[in-house]
C-alpha positions as CSV (number, residue, x, y, z in Angstrom):
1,X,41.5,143.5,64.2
2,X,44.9,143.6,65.9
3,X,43.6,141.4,68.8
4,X,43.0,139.2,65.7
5,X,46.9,140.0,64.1
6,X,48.7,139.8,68.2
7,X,47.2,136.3,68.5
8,X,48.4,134.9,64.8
9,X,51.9,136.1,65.7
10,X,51.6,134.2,69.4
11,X,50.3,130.7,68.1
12,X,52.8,128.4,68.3
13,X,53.9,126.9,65.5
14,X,54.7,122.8,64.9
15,X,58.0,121.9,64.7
16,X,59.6,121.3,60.6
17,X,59.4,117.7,59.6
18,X,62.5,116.0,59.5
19,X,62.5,115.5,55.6
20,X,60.8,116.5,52.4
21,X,58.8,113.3,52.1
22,X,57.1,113.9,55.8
23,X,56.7,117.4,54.9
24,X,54.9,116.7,51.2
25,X,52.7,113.6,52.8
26,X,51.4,116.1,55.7
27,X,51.1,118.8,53.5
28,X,48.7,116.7,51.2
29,X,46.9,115.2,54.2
30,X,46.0,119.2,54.8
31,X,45.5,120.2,51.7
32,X,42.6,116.9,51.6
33,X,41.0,118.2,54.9
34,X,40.5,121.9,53.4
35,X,38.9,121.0,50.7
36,X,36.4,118.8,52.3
37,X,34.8,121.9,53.5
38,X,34.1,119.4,56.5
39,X,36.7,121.6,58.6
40,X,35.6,124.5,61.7
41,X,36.4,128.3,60.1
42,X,39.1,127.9,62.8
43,X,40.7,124.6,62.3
44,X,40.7,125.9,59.1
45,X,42.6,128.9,59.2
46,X,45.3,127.1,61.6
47,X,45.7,124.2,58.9
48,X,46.4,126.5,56.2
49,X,49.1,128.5,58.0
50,X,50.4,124.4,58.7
51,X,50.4,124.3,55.0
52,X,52.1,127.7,53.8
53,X,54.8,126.5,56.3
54,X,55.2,123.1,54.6
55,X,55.4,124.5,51.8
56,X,58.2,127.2,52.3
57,X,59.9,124.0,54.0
58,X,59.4,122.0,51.0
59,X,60.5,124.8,48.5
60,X,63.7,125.7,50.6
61,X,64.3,122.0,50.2
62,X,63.9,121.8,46.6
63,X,66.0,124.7,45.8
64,X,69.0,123.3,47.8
65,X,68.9,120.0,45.4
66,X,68.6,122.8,42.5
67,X,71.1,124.7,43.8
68,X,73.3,121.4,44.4
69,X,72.8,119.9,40.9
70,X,73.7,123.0,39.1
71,X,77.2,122.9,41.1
72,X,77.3,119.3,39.4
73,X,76.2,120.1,36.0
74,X,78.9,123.1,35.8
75,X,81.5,120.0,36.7
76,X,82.3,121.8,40.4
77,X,81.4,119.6,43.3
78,X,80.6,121.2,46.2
79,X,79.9,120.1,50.0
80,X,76.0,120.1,49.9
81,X,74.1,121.4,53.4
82,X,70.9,120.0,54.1
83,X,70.1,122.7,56.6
C-alpha cells in the first residue's frame, strides 16, 4: 500500500483549464468515459482524480461569482479576481 499512496502523490497532474466552460466540457467528457465501464481499472482511476480536480477548479470558480454578486447585491462594488 504505500508504494501504491508514494506513486499517487508523484503523478503529474494536467495543467487547470483556462476557464470554467473548458473545465465543465472536459469534466463531462470524463465523467461519459467512466461510466461506459469501457475504461482500463487504471485509466480509470487517473480520470477520476482528472475529474475531482475539475471539479474543485470549477467550484472555486463558482464561488468567486458568488462571492462577487453578493458584494453587488449588498450595493458595494468591489474589484473582482479571477485567480
Amino acid at each position: 500500500m504505500p508504494k501504491a499512496a508514494a506513486s499517487k502523490t508523484s503523478a503529474p497532474t494536467a495543467a487547470l483549464p483556462a476557464s470554467y466552460e473548458a473545465a465543465l466540457q472536459e469534466l463531462e467528457q470524463l465523467i461519459a468515459q467512466i461510466e461506459s465501464g469501457q475504461l482500463p481499472l487504471e485509466q480509470m482511476l487517473t480520470g477520476y482524480q482528472r475529474a475531482a480536480e475539475l471539479l474543485n477548479f470549477c467550484r472555486s470558480k463558482l464561488d468567486a461569482v458568488q462571492e462577487q454578486v453578493k458584494v453587488l447585491d449588498e450595493g458595494t462594488l468591489a474589484p473582482w479576481s479571477q485567480d
